[in-house]
Backbone as numpy.savetxt, mean C-alpha at the origin, in Angstrom:
# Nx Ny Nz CAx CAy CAz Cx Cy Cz
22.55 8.65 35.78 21.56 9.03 36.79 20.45 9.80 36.12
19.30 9.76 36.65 17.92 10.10 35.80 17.80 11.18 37.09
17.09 12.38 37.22 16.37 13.41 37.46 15.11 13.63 36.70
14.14 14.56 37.74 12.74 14.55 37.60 13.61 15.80 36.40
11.83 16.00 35.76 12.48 17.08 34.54 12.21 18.67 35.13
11.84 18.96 36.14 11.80 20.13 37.14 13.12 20.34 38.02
14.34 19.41 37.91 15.69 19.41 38.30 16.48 18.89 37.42
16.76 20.22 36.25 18.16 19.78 35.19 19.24 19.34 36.08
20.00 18.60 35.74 21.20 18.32 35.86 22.29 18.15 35.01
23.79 18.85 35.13 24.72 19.13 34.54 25.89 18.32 34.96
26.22 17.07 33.94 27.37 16.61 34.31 28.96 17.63 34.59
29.73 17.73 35.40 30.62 18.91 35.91 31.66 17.51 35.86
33.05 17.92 35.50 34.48 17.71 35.63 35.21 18.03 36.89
35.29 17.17 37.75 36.22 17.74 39.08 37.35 17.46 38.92
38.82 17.67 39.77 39.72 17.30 39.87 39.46 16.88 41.93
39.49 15.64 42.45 39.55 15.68 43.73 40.63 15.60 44.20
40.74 15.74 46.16 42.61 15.90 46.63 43.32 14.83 46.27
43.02 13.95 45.33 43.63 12.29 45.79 44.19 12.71 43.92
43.57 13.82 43.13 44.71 13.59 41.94 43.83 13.02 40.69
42.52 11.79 41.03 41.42 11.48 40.28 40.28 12.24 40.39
39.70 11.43 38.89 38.44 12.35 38.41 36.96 11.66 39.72
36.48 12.68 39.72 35.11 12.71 40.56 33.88 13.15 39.63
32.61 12.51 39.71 31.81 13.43 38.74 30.29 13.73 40.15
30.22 14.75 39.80 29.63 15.28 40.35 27.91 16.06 39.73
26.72 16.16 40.14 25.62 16.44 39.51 25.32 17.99 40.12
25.12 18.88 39.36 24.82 20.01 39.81 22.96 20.51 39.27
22.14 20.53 40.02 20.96 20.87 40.26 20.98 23.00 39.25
20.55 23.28 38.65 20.58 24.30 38.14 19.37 24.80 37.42
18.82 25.51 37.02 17.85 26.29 36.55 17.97 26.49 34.48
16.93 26.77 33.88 17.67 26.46 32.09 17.85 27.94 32.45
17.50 29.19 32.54 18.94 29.96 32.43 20.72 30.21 32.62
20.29 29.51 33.79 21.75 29.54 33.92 22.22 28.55 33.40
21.80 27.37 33.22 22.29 26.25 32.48 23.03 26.52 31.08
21.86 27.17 30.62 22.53 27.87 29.25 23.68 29.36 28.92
23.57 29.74 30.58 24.48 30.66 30.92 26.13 30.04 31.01
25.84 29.40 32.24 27.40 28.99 32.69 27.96 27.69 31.57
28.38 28.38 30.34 29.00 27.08 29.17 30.37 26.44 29.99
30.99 26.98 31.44 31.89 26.19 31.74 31.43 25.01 32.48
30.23 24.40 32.44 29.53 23.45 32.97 29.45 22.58 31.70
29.53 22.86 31.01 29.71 21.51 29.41 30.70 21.24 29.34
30.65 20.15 30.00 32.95 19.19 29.23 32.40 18.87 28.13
32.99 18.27 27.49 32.23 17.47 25.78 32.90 16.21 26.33
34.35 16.06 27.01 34.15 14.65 27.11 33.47 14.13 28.38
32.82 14.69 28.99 31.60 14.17 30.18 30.73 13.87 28.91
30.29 14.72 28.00 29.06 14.22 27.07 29.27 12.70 26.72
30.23 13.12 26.22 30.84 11.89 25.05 31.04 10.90 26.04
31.53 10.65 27.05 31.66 9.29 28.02 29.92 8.83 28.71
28.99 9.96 28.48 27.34 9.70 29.10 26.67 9.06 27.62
26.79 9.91 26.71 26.39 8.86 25.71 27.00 7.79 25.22
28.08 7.40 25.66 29.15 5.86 25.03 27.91 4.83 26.37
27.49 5.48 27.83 27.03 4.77 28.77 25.48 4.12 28.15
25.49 3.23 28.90 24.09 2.16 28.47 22.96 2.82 28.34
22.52 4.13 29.78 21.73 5.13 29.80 21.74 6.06 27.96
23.04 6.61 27.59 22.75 7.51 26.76 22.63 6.56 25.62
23.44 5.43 25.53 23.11 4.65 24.43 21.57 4.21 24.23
20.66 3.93 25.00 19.79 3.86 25.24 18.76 4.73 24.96
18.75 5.85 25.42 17.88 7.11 25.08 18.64 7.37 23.77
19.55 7.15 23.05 19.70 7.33 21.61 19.64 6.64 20.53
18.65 5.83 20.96 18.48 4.37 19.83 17.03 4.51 20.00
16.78 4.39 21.72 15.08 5.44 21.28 14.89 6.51 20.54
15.58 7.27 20.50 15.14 8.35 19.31 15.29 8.21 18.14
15.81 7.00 17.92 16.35 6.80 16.42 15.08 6.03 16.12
14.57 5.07 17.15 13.42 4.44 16.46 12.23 5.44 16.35
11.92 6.10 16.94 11.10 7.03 16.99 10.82 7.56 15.60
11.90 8.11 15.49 12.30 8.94 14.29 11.71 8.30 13.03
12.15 6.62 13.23 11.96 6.21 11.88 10.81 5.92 11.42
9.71 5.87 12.52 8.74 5.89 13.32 7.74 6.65 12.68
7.49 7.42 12.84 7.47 8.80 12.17 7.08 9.15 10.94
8.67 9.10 10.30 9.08 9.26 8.97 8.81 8.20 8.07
8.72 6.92 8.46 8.32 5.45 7.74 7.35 5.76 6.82
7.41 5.47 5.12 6.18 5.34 4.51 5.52 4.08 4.62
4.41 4.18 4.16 3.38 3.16 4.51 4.05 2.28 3.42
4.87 2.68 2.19 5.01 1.26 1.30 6.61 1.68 0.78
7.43 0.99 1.42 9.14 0.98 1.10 9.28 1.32 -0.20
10.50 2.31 -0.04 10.78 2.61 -1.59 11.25 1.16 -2.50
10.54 0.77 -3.55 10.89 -0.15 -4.55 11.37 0.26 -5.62
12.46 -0.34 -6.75 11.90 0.11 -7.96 11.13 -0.66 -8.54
10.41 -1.98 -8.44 9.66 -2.77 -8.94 8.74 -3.40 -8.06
7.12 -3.22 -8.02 5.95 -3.63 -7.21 5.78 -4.98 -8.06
4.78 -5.81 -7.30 3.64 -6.43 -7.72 2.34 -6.46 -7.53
1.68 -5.30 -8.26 0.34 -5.05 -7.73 -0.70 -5.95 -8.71
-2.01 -6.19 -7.53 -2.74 -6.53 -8.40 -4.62 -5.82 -7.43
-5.12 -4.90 -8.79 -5.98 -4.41 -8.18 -7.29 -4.92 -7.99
-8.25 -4.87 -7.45 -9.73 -5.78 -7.31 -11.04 -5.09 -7.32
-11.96 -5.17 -7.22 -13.20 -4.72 -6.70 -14.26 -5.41 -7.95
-15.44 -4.94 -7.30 -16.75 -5.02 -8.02 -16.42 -4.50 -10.09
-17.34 -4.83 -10.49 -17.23 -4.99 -12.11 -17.60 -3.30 -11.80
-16.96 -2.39 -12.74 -17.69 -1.27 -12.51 -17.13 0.30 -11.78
-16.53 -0.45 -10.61 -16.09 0.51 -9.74 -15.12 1.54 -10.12
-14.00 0.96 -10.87 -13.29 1.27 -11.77 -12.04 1.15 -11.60
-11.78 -0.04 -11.46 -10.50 -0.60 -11.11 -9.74 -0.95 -12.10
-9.74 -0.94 -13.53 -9.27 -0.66 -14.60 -8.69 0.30 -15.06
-9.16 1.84 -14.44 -8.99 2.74 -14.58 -7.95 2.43 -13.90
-7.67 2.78 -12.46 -6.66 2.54 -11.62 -5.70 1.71 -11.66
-5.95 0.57 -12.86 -4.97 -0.52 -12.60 -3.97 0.55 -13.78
-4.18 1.06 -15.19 -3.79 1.87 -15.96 -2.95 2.51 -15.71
-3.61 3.53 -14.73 -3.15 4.89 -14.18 -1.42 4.56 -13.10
-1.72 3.21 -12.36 -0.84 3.01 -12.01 0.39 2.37 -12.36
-0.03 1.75 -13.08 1.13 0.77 -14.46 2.12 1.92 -15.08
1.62 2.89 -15.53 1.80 4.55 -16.21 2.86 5.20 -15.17
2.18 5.44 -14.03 2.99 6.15 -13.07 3.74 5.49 -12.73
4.21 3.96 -12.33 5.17 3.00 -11.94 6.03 2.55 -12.93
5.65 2.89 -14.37 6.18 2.31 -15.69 6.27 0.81 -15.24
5.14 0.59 -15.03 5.20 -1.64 -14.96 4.16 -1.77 -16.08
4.39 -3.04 -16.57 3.40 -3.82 -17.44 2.39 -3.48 -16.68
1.55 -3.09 -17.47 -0.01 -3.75 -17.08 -0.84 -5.06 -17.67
-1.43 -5.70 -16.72 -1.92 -7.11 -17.62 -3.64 -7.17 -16.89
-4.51 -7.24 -18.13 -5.85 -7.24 -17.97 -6.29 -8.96 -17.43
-6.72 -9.13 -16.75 -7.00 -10.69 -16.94 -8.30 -11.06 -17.71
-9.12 -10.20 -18.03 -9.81 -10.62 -18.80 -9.59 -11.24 -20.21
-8.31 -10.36 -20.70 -7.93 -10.32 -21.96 -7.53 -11.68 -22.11
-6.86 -12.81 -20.77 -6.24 -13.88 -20.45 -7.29 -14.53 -20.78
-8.67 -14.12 -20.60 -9.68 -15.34 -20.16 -10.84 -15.41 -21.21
-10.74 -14.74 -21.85 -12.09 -14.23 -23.00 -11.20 -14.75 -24.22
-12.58 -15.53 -24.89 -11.90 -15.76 -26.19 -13.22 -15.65 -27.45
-12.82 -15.51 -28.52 -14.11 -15.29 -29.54 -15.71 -15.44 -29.17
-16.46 -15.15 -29.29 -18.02 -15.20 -28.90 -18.49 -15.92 -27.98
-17.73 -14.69 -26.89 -17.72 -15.04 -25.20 -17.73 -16.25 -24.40
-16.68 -17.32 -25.47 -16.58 -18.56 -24.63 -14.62 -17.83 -24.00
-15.48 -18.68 -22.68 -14.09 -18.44 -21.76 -13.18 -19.70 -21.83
-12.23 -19.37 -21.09 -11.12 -20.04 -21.19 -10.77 -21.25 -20.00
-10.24 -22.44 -20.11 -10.38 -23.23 -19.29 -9.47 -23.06 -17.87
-9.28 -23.90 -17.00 -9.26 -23.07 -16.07 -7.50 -23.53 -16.23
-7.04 -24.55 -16.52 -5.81 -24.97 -16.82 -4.83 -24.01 -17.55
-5.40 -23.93 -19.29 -5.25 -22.82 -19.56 -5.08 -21.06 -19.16
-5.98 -21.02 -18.52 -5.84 -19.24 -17.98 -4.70 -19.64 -17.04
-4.51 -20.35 -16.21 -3.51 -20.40 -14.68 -2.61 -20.68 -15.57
-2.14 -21.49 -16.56 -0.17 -21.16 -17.59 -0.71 -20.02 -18.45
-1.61 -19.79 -18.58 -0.98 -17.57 -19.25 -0.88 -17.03 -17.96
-1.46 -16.96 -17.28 -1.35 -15.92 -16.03 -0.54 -16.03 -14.86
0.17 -17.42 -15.15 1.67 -17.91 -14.35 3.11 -17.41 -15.69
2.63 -17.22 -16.99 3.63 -16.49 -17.90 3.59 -15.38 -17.64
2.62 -14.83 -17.22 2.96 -12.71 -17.63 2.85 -12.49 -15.90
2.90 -12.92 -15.59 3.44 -12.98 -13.35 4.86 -13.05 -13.75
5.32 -13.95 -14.44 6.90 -14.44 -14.40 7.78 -12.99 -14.67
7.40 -11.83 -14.46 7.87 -10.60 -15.12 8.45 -10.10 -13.62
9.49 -8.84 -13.64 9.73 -8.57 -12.51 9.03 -8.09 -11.26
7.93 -6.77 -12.17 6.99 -6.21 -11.93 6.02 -5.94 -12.38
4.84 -5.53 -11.90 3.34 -5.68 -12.99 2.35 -4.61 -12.02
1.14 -4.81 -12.89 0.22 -4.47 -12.50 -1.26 -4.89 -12.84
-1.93 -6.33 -12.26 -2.59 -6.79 -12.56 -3.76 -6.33 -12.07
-4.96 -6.34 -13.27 -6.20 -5.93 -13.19 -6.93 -7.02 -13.23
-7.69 -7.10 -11.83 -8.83 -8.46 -12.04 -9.11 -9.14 -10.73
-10.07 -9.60 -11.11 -10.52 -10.41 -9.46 -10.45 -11.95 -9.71
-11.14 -12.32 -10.42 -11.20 -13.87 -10.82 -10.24 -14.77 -9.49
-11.19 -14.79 -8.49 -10.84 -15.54 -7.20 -10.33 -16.49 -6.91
-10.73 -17.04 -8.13 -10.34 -18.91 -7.73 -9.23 -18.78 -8.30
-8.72 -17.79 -8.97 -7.23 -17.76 -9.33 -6.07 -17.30 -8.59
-6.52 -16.94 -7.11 -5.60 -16.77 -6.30 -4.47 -17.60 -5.43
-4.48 -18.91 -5.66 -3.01 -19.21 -5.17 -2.10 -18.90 -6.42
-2.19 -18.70 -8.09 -1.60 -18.20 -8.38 -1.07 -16.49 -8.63
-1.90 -16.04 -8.82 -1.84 -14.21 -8.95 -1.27 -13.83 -7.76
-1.76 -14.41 -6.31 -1.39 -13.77 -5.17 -0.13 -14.62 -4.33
0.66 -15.28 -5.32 1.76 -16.18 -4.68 3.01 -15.02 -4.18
3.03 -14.37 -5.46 4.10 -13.56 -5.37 3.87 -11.84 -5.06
2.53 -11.76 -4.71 2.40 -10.29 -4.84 2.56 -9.46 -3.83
2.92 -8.18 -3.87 3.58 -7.18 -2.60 2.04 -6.39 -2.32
1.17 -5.72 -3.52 0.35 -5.00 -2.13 -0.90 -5.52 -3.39
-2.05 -5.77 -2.71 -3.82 -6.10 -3.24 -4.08 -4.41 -2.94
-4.60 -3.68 -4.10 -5.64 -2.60 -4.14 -7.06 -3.04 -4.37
-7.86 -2.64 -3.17 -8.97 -3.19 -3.34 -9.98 -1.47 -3.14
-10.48 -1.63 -4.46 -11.33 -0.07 -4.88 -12.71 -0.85 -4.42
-12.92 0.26 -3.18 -14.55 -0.55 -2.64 -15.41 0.78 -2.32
-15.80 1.46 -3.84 -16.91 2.30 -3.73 -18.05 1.93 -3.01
-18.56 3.07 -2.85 -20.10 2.63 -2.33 -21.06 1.71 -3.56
-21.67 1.14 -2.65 -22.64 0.51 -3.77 -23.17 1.15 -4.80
-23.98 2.07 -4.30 -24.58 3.21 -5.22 -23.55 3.94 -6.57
-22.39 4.53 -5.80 -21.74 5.06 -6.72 -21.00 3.85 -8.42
-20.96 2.84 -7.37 -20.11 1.43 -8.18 -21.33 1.22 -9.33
-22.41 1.15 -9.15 -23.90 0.94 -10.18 -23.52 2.08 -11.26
-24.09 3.35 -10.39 -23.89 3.87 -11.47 -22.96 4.34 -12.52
-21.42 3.65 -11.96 -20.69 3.59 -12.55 -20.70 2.72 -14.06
-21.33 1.49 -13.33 -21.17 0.16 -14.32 -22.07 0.75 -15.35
-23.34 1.96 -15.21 -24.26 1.86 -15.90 -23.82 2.40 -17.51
-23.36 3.60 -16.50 -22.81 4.81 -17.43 -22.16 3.78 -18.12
-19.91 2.91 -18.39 -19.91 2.44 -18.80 -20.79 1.35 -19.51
-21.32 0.82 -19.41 -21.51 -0.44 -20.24 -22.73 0.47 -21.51
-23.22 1.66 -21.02 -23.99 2.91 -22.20 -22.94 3.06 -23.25
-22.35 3.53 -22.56 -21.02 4.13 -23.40 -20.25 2.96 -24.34
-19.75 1.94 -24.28 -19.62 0.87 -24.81 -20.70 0.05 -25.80
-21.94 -0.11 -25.82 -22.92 0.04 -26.63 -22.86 0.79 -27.49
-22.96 2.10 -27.06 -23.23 3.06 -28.12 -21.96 3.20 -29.25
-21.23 2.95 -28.75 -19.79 3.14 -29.68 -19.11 1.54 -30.52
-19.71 0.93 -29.75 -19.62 -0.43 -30.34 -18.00 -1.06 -30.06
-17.45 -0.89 -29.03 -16.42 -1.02 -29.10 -16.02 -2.47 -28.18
-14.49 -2.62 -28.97 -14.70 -4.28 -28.97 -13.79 -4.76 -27.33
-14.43 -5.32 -26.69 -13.86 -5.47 -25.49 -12.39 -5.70 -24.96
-11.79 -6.88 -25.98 -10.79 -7.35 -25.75 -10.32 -8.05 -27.48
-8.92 -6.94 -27.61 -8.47 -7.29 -29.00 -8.16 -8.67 -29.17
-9.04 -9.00 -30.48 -8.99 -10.00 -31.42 -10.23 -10.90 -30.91
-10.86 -10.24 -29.99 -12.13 -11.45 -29.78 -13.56 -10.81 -30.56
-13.62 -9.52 -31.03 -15.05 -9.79 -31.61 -16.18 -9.52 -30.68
-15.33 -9.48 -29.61 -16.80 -9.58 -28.47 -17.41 -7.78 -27.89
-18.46 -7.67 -28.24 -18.78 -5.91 -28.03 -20.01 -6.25 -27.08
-20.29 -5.24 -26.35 -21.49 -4.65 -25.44 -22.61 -4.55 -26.26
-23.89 -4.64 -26.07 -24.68 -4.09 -26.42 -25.56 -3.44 -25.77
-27.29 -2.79 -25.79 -27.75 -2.65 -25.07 -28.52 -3.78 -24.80
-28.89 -4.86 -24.95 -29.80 -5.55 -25.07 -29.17 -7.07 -23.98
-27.49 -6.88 -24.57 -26.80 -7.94 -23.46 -26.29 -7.40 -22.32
-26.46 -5.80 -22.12 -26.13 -5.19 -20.62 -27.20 -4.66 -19.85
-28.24 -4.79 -20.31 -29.05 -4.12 -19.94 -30.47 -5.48 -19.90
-30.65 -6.53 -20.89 -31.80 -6.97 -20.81 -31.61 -8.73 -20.83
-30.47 -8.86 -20.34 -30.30 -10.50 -20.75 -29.85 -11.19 -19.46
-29.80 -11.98 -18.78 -28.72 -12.63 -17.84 -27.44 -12.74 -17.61
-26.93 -11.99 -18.52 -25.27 -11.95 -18.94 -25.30 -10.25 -18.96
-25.91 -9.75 -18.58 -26.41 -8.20 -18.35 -24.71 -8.13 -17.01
-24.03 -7.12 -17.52 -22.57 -6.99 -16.74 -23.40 -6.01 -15.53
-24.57 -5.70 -15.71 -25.27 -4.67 -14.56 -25.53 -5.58 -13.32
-26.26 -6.73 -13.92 -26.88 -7.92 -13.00 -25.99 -7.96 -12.55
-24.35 -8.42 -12.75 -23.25 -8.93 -12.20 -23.20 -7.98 -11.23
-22.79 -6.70 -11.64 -22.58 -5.74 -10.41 -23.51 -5.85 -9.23
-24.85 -5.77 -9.17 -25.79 -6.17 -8.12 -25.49 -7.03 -7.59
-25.18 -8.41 -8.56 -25.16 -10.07 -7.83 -23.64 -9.52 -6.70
-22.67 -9.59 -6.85 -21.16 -9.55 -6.73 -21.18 -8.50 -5.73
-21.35 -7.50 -5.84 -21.11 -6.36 -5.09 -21.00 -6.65 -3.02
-22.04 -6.93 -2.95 -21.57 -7.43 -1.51 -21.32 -8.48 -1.20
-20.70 -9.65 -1.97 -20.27 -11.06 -2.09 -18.26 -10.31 -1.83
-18.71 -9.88 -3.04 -17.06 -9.05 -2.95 -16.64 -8.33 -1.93
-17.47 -7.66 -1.12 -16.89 -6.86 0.37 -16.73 -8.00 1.40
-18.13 -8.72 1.50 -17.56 -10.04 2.33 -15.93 -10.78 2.46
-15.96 -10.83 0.71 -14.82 -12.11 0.57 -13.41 -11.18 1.18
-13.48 -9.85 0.75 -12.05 -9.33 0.74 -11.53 -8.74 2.28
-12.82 -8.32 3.16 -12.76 -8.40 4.40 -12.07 -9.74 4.83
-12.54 -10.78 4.40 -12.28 -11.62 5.28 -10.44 -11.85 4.87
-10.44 -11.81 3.41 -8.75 -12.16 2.98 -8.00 -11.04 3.49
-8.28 -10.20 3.80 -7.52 -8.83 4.96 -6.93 -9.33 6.39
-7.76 -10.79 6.93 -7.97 -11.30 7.94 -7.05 -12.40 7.77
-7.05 -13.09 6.87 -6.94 -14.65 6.77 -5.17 -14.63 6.63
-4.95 -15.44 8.14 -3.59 -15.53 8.25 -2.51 -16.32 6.82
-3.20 -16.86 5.57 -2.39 -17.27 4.68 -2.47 -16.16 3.94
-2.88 -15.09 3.78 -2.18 -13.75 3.23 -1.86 -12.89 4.16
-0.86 -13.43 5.04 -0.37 -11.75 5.76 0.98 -11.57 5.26
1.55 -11.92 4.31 2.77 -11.15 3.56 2.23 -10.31 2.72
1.09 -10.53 2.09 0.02 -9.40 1.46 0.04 -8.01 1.95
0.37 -6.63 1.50 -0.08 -5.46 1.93 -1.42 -5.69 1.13
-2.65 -5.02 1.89 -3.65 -4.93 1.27 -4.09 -3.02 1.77
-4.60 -2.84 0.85 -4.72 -1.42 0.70 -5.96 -1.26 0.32
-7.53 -0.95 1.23 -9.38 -0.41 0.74 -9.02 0.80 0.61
-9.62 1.09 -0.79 -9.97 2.64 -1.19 -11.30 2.22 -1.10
-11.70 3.93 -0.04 -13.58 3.82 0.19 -13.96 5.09 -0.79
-12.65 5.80 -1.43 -13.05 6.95 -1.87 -12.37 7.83 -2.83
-12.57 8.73 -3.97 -11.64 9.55 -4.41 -10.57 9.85 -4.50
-10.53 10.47 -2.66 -9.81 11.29 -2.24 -8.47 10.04 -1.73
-8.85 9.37 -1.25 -7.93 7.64 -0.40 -7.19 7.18 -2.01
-8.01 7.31 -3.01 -7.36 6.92 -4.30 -6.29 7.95 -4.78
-6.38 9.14 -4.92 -5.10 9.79 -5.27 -4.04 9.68 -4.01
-4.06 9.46 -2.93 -3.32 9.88 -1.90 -2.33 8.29 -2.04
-3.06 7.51 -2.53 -2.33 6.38 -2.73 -1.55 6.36 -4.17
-2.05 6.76 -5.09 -1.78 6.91 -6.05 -0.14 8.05 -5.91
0.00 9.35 -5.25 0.66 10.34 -5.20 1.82 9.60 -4.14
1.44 8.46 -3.05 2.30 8.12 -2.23 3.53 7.30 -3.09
2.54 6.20 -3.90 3.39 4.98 -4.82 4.43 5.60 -5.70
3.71 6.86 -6.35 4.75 7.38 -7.03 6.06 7.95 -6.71
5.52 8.65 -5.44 6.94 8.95 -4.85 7.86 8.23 -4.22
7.72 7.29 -4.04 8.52 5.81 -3.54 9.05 5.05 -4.49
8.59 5.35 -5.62 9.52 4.84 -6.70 10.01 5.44 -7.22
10.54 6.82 -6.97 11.62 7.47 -7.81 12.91 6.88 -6.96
């Protein structure tokens, strides 16, 4: 029996003249409720919660609970991440940082796709390397290369998609691709291939241009794959910011201990 919550009620133990049990509801006040302890049987409890009513209100609270307490990404010991965004933003960084904290491989796809004096790789080719280093338990893949998604995203548990502001993502790319010039450093071991200022800054193959061209091509496309009912086994996860990046970063880690 249900009562308004302005009339507690106390299941009570009778004995009636006939020799059987009677149960009876007594209307009471929470002082005295909590006064008179000869008003608690435990087995009145115990026979109200075995009933459909208490079974009921105690499976709601259990979902509740879990409710609640649920992290946004099940404890694993092994992910398959693979992170995305604009050239620049710094999703390299993040793909690193998280490989480190998860102890998973990390795998660059560029490194898959670049070969000696910036001829790329065919498309046959890149999809059997990048269907070999997937074949691993867990990973952490860095890269967008789109048209490569029925393979990269066959098997994967959550897409990090780092979607700075425009502004901030530029001057990100700028700073890098300075910094890489100036130091001369070689993009991807064993290819030979380095930055300059003259190919980031003044040529058509300028990685700056890319960032401009791409940048809102890339918010389009990934909005819409957030949407698109052939990735909803996909967790997908937008960082707009900093602060959204460590909190994700501090969550993953603790789910995999």
């Amino acid at each position: 029996m249900v009562r308004g919550a302005g009339s507690p009620i106390i299941l009570r133990n009778e004995i009636n003249g006939h020799g059987g049990e009677s149960y009876t509801y007594r209307k009471m006040d929470a002082r005295k409720r909590f006064a008179d302890r000869t008003c608690l049987n435990i087995n009145e409890i115990g026979r109200f919660l075995a009933s459909d009513c208490g079974l009921e209100i105690f499976s709601s609270f259990y979902r509740y609970c879990a409710i609640i307490h649920r992290p946004r990404f099940a404890r694993e010991t092994t992910m398959k991440i693979n992170v995305v965004g604009t050239s620049g933003v710094g999703k390299s960084t993040l793909a690193r940082r998280l490989a480190q904290e998860l102890s998973l491989p990390y795998i660059e796809m560029d490194v898959l796709y670049w070969r000696p004096d910036w001829q790329g790789t065919s498309d046959d080719e890149f999809y059997a390397k990048l269907a070999a280093e997937l074949a691993a338990p867990g990973w952490v893949l860095d890269g967008n290369y789109n048209r490569s998604r029925p393979v990269k995203w066959r098997d994967v548990d959550l897409v990090v998609w780092v979607d700075y502001s425009f502004w901030r993502t530029v001057r990100q790319a700028v700073c890098r691709a300075a910094s890489r010039a100036s130091r001369r450093q070689e993009l991807w071991p064993g290819t030979g291939n380095y930055e300059t200022f003259r190919r980031s800054f003044f040529s058509r193959e300028s990685i700056i241009l890319w960032t401009l061209k791409t940048w809102r091509n890339n918010r389009q496309r990934y909005l819409a794959d957030m949407q698109d009912p052939q990735y909803r086994h996909i967790r997908f996860v937008r960082l707009r910011n900093q602060q959204q990046t460590e909190n994700l970063v501090r969550e993953l880690r603790q789910n995999s201990r």
